[in-house]
C-alpha positions in Angstrom: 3.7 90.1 3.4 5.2 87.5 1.4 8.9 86.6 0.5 9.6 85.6 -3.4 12.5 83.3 -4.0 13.3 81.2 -6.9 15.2 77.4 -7.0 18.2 76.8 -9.4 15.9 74.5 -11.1 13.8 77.2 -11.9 11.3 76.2 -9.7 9.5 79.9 -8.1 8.5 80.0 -4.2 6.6 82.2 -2.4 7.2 82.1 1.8 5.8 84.1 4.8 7.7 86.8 5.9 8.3 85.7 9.7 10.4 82.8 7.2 13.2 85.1 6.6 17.0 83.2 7.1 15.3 79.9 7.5 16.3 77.0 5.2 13.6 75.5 3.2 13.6 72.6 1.2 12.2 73.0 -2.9 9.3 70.7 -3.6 10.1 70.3 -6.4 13.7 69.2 -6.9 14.8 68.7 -2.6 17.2 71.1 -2.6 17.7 73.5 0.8 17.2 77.0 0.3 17.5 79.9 2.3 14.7 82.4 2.7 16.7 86.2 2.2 15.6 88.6 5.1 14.2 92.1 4.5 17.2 94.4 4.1 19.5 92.0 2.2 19.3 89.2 -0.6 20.7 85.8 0.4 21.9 83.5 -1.9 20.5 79.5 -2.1 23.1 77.4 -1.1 22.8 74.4 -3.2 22.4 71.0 -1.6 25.1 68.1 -3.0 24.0 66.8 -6.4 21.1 64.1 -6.2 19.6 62.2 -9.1 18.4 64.0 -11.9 15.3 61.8 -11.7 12.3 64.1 -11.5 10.9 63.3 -8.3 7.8 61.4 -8.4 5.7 63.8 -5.7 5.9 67.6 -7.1 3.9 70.3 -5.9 0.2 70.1 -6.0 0.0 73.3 -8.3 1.8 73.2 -10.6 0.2 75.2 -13.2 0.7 78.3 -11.1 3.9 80.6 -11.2 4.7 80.2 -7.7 3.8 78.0 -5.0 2.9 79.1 -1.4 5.2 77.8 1.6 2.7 77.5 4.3 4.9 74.8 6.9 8.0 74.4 7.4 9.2 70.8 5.5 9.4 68.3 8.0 12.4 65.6 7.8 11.2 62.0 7.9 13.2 59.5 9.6 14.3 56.3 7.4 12.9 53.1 9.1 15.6 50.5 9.8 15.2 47.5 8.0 14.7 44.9 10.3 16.8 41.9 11.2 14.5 39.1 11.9 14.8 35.9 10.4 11.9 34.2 8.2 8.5 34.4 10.0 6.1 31.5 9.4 2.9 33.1 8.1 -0.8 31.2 8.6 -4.0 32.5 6.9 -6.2 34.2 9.9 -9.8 33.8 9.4 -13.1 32.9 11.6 -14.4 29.4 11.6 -17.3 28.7 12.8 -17.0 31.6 15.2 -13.1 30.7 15.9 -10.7 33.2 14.9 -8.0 31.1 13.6 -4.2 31.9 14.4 -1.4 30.2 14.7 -1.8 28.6 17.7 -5.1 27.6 16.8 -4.2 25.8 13.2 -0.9 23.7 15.5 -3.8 22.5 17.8 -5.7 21.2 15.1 -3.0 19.3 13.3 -2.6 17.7 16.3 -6.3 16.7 17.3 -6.9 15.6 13.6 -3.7 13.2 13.6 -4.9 11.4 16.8 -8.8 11.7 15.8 -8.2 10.6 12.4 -6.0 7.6 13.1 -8.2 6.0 16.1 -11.7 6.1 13.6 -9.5 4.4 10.8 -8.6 1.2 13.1 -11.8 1.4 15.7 -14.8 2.5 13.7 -16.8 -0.4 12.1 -16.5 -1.6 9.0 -19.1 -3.2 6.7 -17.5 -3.8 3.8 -14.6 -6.3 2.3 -11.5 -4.6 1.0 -9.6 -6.0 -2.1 -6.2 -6.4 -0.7 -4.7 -8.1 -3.9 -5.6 -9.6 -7.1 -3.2 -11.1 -9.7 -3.0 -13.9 -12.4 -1.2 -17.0 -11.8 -0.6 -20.3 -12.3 -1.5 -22.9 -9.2 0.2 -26.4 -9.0 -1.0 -29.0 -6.3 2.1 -30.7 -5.3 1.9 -32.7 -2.7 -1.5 -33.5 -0.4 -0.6 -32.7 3.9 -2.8 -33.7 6.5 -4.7 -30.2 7.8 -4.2 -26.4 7.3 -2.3 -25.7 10.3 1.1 -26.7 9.7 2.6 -25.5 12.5 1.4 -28.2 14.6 2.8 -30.4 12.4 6.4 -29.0 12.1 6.5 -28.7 15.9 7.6 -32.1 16.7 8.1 -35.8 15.6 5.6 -37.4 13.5 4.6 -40.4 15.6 4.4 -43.7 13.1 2.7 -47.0 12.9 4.6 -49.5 15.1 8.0 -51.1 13.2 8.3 -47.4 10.5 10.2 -44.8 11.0 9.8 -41.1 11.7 11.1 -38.0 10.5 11.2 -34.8 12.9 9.8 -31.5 11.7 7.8 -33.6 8.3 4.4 -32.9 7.4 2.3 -35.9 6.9 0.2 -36.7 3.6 -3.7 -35.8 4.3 -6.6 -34.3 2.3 -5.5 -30.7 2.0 -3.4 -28.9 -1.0 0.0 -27.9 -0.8 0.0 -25.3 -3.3 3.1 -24.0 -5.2 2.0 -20.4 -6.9 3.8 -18.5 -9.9 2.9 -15.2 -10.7 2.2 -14.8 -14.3 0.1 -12.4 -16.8 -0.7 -15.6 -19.2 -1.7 -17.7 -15.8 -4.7 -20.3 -16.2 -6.0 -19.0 -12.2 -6.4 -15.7 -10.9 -5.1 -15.4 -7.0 -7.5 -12.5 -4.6 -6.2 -11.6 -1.2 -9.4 -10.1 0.6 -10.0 -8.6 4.3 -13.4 -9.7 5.6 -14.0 -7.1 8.5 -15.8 -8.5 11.3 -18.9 -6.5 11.1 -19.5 -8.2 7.1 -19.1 -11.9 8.7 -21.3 -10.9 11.9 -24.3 -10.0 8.5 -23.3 -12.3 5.9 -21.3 -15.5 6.9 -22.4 -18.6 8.3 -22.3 -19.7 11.7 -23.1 -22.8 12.7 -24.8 -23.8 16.1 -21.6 -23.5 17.9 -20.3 -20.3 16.8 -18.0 -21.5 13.9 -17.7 -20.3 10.8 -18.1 -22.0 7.4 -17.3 -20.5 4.4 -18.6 -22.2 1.0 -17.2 -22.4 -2.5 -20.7 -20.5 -3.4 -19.4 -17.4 -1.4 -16.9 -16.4 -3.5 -18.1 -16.0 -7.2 -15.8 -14.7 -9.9 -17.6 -13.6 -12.8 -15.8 -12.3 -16.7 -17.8 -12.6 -20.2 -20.0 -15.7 -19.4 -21.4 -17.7 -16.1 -19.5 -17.0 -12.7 -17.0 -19.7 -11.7 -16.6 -20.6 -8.2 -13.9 -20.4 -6.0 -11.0 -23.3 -6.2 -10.0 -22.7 -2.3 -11.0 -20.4 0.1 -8.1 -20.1 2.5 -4.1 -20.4 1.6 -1.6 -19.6 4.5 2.2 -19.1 3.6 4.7 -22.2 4.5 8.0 -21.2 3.2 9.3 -18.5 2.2 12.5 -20.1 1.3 12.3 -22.6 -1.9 16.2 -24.3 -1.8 14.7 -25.9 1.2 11.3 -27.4 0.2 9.7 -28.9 2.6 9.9 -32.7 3.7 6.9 -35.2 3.5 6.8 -38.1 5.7 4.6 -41.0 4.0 6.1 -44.2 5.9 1.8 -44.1 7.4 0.6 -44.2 3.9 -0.5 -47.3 1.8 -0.2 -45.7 -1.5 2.3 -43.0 -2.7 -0.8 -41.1 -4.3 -0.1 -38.2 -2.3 3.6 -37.2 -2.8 4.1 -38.1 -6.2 3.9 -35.6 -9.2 0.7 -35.9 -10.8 -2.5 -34.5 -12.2 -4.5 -33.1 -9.7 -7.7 -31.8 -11.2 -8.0 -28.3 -11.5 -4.8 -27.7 -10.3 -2.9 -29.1 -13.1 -2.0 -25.7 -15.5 0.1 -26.2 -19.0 3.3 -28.4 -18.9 4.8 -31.3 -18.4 5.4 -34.1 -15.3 9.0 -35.9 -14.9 9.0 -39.6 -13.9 12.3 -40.9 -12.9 10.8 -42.5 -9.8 10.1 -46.4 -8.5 7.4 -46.8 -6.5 6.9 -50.0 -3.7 5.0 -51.6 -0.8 6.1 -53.3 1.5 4.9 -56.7 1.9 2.6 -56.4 -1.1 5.1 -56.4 -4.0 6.0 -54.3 -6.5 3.2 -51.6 -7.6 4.9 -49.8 -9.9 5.8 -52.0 -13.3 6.9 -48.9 -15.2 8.7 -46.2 -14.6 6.2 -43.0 -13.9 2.9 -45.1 -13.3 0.5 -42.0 -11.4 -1.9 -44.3 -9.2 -1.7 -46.9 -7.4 -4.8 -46.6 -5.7 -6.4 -49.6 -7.1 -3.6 -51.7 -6.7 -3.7 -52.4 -2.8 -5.5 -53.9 -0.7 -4.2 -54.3 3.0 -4.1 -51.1 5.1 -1.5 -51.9 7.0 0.7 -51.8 3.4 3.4 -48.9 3.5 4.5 -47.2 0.3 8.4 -46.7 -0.7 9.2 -44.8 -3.3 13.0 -44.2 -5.1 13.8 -41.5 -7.7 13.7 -38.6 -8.5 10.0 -36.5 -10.5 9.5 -33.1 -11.6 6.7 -30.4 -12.6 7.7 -28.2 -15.6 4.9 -26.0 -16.2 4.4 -24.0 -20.1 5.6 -20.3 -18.3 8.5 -21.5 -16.0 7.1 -22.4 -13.0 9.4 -25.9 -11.5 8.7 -28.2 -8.6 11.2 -31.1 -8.2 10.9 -33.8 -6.0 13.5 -35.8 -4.5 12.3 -39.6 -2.7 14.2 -41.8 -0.4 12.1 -44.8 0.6 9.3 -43.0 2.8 10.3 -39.5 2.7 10.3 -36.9 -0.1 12.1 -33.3 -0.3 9.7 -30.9 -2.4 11.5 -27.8 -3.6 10.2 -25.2 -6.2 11.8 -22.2 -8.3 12.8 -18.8 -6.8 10.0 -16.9 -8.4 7.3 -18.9 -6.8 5.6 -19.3 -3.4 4.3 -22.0 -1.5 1.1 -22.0 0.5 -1.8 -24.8 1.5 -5.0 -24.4 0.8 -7.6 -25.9 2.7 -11.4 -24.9 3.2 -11.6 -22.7 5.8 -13.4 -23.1 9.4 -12.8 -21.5 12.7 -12.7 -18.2 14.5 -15.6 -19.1 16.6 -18.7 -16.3 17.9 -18.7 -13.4 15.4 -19.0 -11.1 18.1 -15.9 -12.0 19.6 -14.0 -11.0 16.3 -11.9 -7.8 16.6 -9.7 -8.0 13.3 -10.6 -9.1 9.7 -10.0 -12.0 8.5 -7.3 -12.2 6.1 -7.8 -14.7 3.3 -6.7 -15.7 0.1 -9.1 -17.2 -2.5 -8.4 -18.3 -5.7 -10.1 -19.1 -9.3 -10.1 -20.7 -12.4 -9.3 -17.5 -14.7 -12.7 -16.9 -16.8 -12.8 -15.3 -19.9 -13.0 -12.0 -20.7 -10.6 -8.5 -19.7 -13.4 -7.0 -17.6 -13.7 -9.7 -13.9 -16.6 -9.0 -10.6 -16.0 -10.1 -7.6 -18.9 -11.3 -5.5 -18.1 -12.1 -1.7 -20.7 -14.0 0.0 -23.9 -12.3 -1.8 -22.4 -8.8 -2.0 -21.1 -7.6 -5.4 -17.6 -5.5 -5.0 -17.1 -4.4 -8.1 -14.6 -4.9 -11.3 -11.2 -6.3 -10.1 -8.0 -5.3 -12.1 -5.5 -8.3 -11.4 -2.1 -7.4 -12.8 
C-alpha cells in the first residue's frame, strides 16, 4: 500500500508504506515533510522560508495528481571552492604524434630561441642587405693621403728635412675627406649596404692575389632615365665630434690645392666658398695675388717648393651645411656644423681570399641623386630592388 500526503505548496505525494515517520523532502518546492504512520496523521513540519523562486528541476510528471516517492532524497554535499591561485593554462594537442603539454611547449621555446638565433648569424647568405639609404648633400673638403686614417693619427708626421711636423695631422694625398649633411632637398643620395661574403665569393672581383676590387660600374643607381654610377665606394667615419675638426699637415706639399676650399667636381653641391685666406711658397714668391685665387697648380715649378697659407675660408652650402677652415702657415684646422658628419672616401681594396671572409662587408656608397621619386639599386650585376631614401 501506498501513503498520500500533500505539501503546503499544494504539491500531492504518494510514498510506500514501509516510509511511514520518515522525513522526505518535496520535489517540488524542497521543503522536509514527514510521512504520517498508519494509525495517526502527522503534520509537515515546514522547513525555514527559502526563495520563492520556482525551482528550476520539478518533478518529471507533472501533469499527474500525485507523484510517486520511490527513494529516499539523497543530500548532496556542496563542493568547496578551491583556494588555488591562477593556473597557467596551454592548449594540449598532438603534433606530429607529440602530445603537447606544458612541459613540452617550455622545451620548445627554448630549442627555438637557440636554434633560431645560431641560423640567423651562421647560415649563408647570398644576398646584399640595404642597411641605409638617405638624401644628402656631400662636400669634398680637404684631400688626405689614404683611407686608413688611423695610421696616420697614430704618430708624428715625418717631414722633408728643414719643415716642421705636427703630431696626430693627416697629410694631404689623393683621397676625399668628405663632410655629409643629411637633407630631403640633397643633390647626392648616401646607401649603407652589407655585402655578405658568400655574394663577394660569386660576384666580386678578385684579383690574382686574392684582393678585392670593387668598380664604380658595380654600383648602379638608376631613377626616370640612364643609371648613374657610384661617386665613391667606401666611406669610414673620422670624427664624430665637429668643434674639433681635424688638422691637416701640408708643410710636404708644393701647392695648397689640397686644403683650401674649393670646387671639387662632383662634390661641389649649391652654395657659396669664403676666401679670406693668403696663400705662399716658400722660396718661389708670392702665388697668390688676390685674395681667394683656387689653384695654384700651374704656378710652380720646383718640387722641393712648400706652400704657406694665412687666413681664414669657409663652405656655406644652399641647405645649411658649414665647413670653416682655419690656416696657420702649413697647417689647417677643418671643422664642420653639428648636423653633419665627416667620413673619407676612397675606392675600396682589401680583405684578401674570399674564402677567408666570415663577416660582411660593411660599406657606404654614394650617388649623384637622379631624377625621378621611384630609385633601383643594382650591386655588382644583381638588381635589389626600389630603395626608399628618407
Amino acid at each position: 500500500m501506498s501513503i498520500d500526503l500533500s505539501c503546503k505548496c499544494g504539491k500531492k505525494l504518494r510514498a510506500k508504506e514501509e516510509w511511514s515517520g520518515t522525513r522526505v523532502k518535496c520535489p517540488a518546492c524542497g521543503n522536509i515533510l514527514t510521512v504520517p504512520g498508519k494509525s495517526r496523521e502527522r503534520v509537515a513540519v515546514p522547513s525555514p522560508p527559502r526563495s520563492e523562486k520556482k525551482p528550476e528541476k520539478v518533478a518529471a510528471r507533472e501533469e499527474e495528481d500525485f507523484d510517486d516517492l520511490d527513494a529516499p532524497p539523497v543530500r548532496k554535499k556542496k563542493r568547496k571552492k578551491s583556494k588555488r591561485g591562477f593556473r597557467l593554462s596551454v592548449p594540449e594537442f598532438d603534433f606530429l604524434g607529440i602530445h603537447m603539454t606544458l612541459r613540452k611547449w617550455v622545451g620548445l621555446i627554448c630549442f627555438l630561441a637557440i636554434v633560431v638565433p645560431a641560423i640567423y648569424y651562421f647560415w649563408p647568405r647570398f644576398h646584399p642587405k640595404l642597411v641605409d639609404a638617405r638624401f644628402v648633400d656631400a662636400y669634398a673638403a680637404l684631400e688626405v693621403a689614404d683611407r686608413n686614417i688611423a695610421k696616420e693619427i697614430a704618430g708624428d708626421i715625418v717631414g722633408l728635412p728643414g719643415t716642421t711636423t705636427i703630431k696626430g695631422a693627416l697629410r694631404p694625398g689623393g683621397n676625399k675627406f668628405m663632410v655629409v649633411r643629411d637633407t630631403p632637398e640633397g643633390e647626392s643620395v648616401l646607401v649603407h649596404l652589407s655585402l655578405p661574403p658568400k655574394f663577394l665569393h660569386n660576384h666580386a672581383n678578385f684579383d690574382a692575389t686574392g684582393t678585392l676590387n670593387l668598380k664604380e660600374e658595380d654600383f648602379l643607381l638608376q631613377g626616370d632615365g640612364q643609371p648613374v654610377k657610384s661617386l665613391l665606394f667606401d666611406m669610414e667615419r673620422l670624427f664624430e665630434s665637429p668643434t674639433e675638426g681635424v688638422v691637416i699637415d701640408f708643410s710636404r706639399s708644393p701647392v695648397p690645392d689640397p686644403v683650401i676650399p674649393r670646387e671639387r667636381p662632383p662634390w661641389f653641391p649649391q652654395g657659396e666658398i669664403v676666401k679670406e685666406f693668403k696663400a705662399t711658397i716658400q722660396g718661389g714668391g708670392d702665388l697668390v695675388e688676390k685674395k681667394g685665387m683656387q689653384s695654384s697648380r700651374d704656378l710652380y715649378a720646383q718640387q722641393d717648393q712648400q706652400a704657406f697659407v694665412e687666413g681664414f675660408g669657409a663652405f656655406h652650402s644652399a641647405r645649411g651645411m658649414v665647413v670653416n677652415y682655419n690656416f696657420s702657415g702649413s697647417a689647417a684646422n677643418v671643422t664642420w656644423d653639428t648636423l653633419s658628419k665627416a667620413y673619407v672616401g676612397s675606392i675600396y681594396q682589401g680583405l684578401g681570399s674570399s674564402q677567408y671572409m666570415l663577416a660582411s662587408l660593411e660599406i657606404i656608397v654614394v650617388f649623384p641623386r637622379p631624377p625621378g621619386k621611384e630609385l633601383t639599386l643594382t650591386v655588382m650585376g644583381e638588381r635589389m630592388g626600389k630603395i626608399k631614401p628618407h
